[in-house]
N, CA, C and O atoms as CSV, one atom per row, in Angstrom:
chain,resi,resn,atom,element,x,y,z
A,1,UNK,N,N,-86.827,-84.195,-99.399
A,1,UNK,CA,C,-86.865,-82.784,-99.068
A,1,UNK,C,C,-88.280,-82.264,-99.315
A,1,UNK,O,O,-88.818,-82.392,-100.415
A,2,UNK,N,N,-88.949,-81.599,-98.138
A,2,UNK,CA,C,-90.447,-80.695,-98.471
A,2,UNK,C,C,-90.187,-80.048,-99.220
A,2,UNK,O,O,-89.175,-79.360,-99.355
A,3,UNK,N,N,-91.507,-80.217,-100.149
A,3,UNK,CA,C,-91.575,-78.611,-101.499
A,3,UNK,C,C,-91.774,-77.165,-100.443
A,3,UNK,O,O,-91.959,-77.274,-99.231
A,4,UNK,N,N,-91.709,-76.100,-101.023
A,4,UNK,CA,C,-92.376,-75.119,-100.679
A,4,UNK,C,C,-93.493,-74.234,-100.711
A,4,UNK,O,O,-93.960,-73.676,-101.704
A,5,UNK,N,N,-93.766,-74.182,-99.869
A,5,UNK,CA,C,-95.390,-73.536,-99.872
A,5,UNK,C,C,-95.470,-72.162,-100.555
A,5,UNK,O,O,-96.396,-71.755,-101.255
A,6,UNK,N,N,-94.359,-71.531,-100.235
A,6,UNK,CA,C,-94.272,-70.110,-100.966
A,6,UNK,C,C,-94.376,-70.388,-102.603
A,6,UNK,O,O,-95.420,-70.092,-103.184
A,7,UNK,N,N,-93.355,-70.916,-103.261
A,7,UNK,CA,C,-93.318,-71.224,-104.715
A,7,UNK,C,C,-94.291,-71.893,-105.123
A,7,UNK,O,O,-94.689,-71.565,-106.240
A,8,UNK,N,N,-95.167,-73.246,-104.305
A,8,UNK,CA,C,-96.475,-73.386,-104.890
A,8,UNK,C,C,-97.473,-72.594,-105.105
A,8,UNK,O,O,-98.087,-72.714,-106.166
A,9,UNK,N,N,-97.918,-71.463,-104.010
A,9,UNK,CA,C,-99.000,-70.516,-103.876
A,9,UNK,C,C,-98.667,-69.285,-104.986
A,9,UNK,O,O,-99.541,-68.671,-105.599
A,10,UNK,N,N,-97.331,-69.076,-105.101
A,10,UNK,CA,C,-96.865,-68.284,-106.078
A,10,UNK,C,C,-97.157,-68.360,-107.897
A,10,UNK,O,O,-97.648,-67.585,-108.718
A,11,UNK,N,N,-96.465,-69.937,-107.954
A,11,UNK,CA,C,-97.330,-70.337,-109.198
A,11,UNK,C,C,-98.656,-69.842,-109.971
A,11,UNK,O,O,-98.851,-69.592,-111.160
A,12,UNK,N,N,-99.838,-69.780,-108.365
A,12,UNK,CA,C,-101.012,-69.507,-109.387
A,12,UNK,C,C,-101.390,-68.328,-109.395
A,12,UNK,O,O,-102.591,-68.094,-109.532
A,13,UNK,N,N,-99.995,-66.773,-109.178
A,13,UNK,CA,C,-100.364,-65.557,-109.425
A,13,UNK,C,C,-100.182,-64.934,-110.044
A,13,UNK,O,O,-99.110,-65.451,-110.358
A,14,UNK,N,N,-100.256,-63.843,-110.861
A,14,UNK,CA,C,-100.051,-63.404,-111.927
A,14,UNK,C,C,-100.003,-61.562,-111.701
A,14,UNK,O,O,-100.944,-61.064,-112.318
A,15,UNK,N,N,-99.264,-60.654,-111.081
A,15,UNK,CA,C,-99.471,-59.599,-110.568
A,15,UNK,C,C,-98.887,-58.825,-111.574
A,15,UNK,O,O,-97.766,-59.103,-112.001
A,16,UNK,N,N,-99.737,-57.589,-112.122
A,16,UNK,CA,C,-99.393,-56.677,-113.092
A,16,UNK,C,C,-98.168,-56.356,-112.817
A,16,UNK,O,O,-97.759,-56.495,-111.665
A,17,UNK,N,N,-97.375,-55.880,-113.791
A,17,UNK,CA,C,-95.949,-55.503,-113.391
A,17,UNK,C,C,-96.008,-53.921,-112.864
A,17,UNK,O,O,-96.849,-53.293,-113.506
A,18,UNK,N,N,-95.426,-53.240,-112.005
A,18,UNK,CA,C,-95.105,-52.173,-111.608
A,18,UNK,C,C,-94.489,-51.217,-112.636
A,18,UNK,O,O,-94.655,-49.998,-112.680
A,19,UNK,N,N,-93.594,-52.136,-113.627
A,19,UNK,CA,C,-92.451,-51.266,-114.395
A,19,UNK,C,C,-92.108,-51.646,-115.305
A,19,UNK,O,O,-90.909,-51.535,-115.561
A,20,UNK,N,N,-92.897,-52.207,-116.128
A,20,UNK,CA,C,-92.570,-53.081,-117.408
A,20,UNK,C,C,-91.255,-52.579,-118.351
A,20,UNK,O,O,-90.554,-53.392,-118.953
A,21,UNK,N,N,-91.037,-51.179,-118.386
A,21,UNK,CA,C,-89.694,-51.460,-118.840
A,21,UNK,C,C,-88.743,-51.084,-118.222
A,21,UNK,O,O,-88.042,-50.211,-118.733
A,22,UNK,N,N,-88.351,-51.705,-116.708
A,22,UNK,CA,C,-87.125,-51.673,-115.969
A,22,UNK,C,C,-87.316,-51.713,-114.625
A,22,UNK,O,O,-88.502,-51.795,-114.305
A,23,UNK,N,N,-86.518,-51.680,-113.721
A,23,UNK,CA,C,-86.509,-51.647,-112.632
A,23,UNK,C,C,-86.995,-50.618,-112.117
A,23,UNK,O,O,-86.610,-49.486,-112.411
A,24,UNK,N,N,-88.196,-50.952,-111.012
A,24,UNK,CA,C,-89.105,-49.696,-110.629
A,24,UNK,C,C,-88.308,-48.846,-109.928
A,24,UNK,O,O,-88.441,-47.645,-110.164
A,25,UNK,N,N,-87.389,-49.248,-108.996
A,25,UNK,CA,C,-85.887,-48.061,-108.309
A,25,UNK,C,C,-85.428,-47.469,-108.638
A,25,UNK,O,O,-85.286,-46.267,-108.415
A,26,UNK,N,N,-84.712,-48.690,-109.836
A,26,UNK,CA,C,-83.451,-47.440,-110.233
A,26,UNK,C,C,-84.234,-46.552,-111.732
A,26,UNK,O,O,-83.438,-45.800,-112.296
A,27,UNK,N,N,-85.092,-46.584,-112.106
A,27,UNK,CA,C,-86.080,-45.540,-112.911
A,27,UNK,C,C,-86.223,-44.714,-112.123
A,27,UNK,O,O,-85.761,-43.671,-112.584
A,28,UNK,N,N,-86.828,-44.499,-110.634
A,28,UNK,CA,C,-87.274,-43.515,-109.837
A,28,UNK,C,C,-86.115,-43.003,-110.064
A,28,UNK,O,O,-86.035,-41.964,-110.719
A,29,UNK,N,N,-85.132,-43.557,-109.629
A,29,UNK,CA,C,-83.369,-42.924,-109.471
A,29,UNK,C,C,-82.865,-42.047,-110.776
A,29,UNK,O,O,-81.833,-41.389,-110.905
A,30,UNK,N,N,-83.878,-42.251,-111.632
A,30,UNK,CA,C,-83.185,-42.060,-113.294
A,30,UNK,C,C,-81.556,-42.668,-113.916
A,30,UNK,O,O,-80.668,-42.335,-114.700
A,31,UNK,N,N,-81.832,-43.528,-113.165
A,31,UNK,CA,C,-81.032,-44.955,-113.884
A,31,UNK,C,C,-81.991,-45.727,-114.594
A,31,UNK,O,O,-83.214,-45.850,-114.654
A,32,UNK,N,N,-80.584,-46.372,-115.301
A,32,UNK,CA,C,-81.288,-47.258,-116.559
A,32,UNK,C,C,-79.558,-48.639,-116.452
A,32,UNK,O,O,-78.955,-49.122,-117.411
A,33,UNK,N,N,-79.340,-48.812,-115.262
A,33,UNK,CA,C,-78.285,-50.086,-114.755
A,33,UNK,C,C,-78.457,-50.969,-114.102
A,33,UNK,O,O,-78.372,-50.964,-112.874
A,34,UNK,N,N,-78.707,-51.814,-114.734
A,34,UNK,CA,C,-78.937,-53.287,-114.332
A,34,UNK,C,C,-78.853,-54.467,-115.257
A,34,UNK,O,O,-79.106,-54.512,-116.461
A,35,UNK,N,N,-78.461,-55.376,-114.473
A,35,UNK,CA,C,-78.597,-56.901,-115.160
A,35,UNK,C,C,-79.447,-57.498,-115.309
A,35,UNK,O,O,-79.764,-57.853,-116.444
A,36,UNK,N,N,-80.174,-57.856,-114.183
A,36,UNK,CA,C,-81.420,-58.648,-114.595
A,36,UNK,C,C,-82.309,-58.569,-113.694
A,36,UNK,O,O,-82.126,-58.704,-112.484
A,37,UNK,N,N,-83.960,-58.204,-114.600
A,37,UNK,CA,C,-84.749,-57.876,-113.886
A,37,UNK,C,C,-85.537,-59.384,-112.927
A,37,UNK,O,O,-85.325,-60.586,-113.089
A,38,UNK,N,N,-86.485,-58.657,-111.923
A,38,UNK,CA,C,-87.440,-59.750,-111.604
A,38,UNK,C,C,-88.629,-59.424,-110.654
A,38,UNK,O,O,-88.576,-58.636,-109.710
A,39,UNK,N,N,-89.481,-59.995,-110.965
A,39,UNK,CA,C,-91.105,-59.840,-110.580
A,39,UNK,C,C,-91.377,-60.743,-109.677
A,39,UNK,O,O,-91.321,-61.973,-109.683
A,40,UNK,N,N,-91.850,-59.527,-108.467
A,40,UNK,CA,C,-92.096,-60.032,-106.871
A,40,UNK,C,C,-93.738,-60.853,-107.609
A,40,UNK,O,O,-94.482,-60.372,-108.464
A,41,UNK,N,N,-93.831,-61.899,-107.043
A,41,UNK,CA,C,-95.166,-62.770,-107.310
A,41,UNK,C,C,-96.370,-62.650,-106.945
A,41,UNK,O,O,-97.428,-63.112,-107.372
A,42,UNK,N,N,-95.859,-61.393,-105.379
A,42,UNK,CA,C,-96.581,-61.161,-104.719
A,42,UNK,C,C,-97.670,-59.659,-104.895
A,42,UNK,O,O,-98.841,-59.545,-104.532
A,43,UNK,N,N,-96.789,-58.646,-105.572
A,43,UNK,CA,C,-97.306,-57.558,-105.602
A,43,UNK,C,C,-96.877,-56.922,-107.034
A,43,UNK,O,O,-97.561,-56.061,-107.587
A,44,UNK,N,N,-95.814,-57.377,-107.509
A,44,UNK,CA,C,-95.881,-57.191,-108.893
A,44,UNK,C,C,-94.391,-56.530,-108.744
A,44,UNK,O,O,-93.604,-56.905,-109.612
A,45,UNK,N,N,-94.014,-55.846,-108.028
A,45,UNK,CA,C,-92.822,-55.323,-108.013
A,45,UNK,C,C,-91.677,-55.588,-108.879
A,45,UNK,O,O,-90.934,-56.546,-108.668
A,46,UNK,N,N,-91.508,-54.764,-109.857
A,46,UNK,CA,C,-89.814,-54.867,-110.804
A,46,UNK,C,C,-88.935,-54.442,-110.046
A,46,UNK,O,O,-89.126,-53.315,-109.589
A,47,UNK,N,N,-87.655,-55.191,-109.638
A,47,UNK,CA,C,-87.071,-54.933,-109.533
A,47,UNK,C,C,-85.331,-55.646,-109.776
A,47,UNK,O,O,-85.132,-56.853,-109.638
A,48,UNK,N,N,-84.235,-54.679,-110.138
A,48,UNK,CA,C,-83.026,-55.589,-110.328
A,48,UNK,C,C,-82.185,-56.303,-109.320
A,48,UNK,O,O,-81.978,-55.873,-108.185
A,49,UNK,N,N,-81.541,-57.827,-109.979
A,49,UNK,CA,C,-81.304,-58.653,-108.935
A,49,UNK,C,C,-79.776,-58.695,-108.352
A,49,UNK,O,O,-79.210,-57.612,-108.199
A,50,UNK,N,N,-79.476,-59.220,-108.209
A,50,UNK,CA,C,-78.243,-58.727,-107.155
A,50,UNK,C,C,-76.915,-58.946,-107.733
A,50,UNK,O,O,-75.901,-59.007,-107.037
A,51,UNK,N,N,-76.923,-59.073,-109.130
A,51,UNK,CA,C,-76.238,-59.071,-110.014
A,51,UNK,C,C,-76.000,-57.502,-110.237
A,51,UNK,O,O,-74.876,-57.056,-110.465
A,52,UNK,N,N,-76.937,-56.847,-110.168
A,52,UNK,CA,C,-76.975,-55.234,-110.292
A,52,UNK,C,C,-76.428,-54.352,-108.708
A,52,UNK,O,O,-76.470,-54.784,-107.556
A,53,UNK,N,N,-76.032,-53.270,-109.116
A,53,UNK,CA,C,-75.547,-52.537,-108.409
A,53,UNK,C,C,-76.267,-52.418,-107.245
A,53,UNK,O,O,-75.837,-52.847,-106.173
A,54,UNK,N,N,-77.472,-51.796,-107.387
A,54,UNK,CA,C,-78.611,-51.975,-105.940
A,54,UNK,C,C,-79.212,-52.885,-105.544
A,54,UNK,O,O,-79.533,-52.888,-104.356
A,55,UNK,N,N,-79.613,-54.082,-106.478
A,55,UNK,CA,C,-80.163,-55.097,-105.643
A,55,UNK,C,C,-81.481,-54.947,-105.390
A,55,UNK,O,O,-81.957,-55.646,-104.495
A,56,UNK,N,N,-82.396,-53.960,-106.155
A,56,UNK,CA,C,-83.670,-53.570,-105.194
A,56,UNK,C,C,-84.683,-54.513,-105.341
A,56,UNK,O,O,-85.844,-54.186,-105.098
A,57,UNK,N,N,-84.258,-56.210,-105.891
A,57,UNK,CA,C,-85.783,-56.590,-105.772
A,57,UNK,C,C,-85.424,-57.554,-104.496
A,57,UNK,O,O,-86.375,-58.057,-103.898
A,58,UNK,N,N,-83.824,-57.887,-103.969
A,58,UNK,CA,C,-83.764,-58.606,-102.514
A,58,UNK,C,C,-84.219,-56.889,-101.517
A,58,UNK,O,O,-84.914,-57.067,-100.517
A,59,UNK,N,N,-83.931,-55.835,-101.748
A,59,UNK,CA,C,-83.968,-54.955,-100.931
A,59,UNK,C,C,-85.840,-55.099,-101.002
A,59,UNK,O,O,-86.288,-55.040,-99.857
A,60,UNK,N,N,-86.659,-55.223,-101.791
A,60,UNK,CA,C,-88.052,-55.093,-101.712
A,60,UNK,C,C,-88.329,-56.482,-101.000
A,60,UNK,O,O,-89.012,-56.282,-99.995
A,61,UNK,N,N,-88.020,-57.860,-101.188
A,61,UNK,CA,C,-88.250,-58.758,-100.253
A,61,UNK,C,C,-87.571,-58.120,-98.670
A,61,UNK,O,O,-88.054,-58.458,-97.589
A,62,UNK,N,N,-86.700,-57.415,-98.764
A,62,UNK,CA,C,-86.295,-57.332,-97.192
A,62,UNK,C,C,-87.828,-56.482,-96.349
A,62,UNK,O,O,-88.569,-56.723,-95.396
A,63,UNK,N,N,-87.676,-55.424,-97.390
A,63,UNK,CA,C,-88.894,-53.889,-96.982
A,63,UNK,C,C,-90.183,-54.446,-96.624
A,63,UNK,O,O,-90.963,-54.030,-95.767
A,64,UNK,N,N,-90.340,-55.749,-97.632
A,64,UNK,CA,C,-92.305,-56.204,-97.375
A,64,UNK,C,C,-92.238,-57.516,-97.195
A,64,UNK,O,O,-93.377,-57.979,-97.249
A,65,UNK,N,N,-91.165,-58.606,-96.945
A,65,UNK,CA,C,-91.384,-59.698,-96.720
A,65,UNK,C,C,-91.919,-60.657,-98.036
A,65,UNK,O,O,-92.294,-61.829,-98.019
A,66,UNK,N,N,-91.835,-59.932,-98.908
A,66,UNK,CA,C,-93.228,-61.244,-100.067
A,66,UNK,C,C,-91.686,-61.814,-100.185
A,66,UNK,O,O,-90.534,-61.439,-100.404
A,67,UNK,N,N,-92.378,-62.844,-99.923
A,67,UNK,CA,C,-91.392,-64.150,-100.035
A,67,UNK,C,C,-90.700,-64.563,-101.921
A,67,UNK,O,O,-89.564,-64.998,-102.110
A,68,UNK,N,N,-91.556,-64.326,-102.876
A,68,UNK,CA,C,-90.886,-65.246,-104.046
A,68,UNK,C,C,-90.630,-64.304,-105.161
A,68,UNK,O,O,-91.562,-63.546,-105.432
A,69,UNK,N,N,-89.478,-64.202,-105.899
A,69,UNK,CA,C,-89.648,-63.101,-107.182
A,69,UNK,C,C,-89.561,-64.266,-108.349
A,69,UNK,O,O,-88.953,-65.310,-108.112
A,70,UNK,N,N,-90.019,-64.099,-109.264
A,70,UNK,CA,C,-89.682,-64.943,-110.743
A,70,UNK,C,C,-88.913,-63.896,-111.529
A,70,UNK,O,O,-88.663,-62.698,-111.390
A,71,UNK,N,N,-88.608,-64.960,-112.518
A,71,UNK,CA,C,-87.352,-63.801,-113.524
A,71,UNK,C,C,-88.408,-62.933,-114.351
A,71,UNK,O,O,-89.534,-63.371,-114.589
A,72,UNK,N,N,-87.880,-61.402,-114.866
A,72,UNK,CA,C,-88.633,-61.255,-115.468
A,72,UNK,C,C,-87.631,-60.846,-117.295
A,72,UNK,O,O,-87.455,-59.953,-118.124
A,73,UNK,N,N,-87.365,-61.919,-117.051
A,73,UNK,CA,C,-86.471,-61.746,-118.650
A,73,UNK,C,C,-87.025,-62.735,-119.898
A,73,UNK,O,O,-87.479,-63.868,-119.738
A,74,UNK,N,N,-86.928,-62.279,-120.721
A,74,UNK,CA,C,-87.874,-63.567,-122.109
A,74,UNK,C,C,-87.071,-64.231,-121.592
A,74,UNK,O,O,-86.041,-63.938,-120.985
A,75,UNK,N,N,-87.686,-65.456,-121.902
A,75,UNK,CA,C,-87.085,-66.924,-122.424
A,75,UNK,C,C,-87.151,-67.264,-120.950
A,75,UNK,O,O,-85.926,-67.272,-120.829
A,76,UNK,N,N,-87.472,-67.481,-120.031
A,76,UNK,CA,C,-86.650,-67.025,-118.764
A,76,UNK,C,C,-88.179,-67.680,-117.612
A,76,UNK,O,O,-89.268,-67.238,-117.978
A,77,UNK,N,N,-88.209,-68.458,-116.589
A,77,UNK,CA,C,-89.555,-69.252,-116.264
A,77,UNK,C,C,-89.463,-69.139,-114.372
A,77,UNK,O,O,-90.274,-68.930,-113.470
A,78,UNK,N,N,-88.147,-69.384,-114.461
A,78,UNK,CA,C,-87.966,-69.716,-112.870
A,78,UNK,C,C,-88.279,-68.902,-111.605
A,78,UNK,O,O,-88.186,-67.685,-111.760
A,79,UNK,N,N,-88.497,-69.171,-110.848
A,79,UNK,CA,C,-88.764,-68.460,-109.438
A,79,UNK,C,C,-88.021,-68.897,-108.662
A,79,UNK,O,O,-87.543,-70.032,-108.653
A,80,UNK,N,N,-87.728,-67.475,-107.440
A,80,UNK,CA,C,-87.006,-68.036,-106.452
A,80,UNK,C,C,-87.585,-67.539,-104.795
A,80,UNK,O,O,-87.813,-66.386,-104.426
A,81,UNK,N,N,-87.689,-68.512,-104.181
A,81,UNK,CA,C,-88.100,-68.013,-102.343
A,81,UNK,C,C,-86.664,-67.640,-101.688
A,81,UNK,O,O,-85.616,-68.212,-101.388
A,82,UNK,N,N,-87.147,-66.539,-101.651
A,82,UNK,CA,C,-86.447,-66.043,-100.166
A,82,UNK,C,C,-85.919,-66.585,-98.794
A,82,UNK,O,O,-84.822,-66.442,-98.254
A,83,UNK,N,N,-87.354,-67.433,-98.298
A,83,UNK,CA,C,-87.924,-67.444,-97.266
A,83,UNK,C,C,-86.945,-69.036,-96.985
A,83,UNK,O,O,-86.169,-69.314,-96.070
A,84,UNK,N,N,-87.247,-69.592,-97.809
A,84,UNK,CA,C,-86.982,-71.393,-97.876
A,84,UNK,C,C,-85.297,-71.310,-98.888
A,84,UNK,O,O,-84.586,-72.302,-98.727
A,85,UNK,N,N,-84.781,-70.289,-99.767
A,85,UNK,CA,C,-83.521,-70.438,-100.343
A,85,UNK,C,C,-84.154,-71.572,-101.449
A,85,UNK,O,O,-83.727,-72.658,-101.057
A,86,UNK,N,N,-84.904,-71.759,-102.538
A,86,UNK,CA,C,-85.453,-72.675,-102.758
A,86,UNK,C,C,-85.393,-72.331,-104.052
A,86,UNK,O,O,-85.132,-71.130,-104.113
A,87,UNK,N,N,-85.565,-73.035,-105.625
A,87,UNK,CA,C,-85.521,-72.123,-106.689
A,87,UNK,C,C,-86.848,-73.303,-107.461
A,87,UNK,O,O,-86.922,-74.523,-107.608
A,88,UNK,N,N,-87.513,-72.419,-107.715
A,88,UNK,CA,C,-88.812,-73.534,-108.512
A,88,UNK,C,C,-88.802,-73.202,-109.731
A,88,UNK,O,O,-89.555,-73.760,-110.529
């Protein structure tokens, strides 16, 4: 099976977080509900994953296309593409 190009190029970025404590949405929203956060690779974007009620960090891959979010929870390493369904 090919690796992916998205999760390799992703690896070597490091994008300030948008919202370090929570999901940049549902804060705008003045919510504070969610399960688990995660950081677009691409632009930094917090947002909660689809475990949560809104979903806004697949809704931010839908809006801008950046292909990969990583988790953004301690302990916690993995990334996932969109684009390829792929988990690095």
């Amino acid at each position: 099976m090919p690796g992916c190009d998205h999760l390799e190029v992703s690896a070597a970025l490091s994008p300030v977080p948008s919202s370090p404590g929570g999901c940049e949405d549902c804060l705008a929203k003045g919510l504070q509900v969610w399960a688990h956060l995660r950081l677009c690779t691409e632009c930094g974007h917090v947002g909660c994953c689809d475990s949560s009620p809104d979903r806004h960090a697949t809704e931010h891959h839908r809006d801008t296309g950046h292909p990969v979010i990583r988790s953004f929870e301690p302990g916690e390493s993995w990334s996932w593409c969109y684009v390829d369904e792929r988990l690095g």
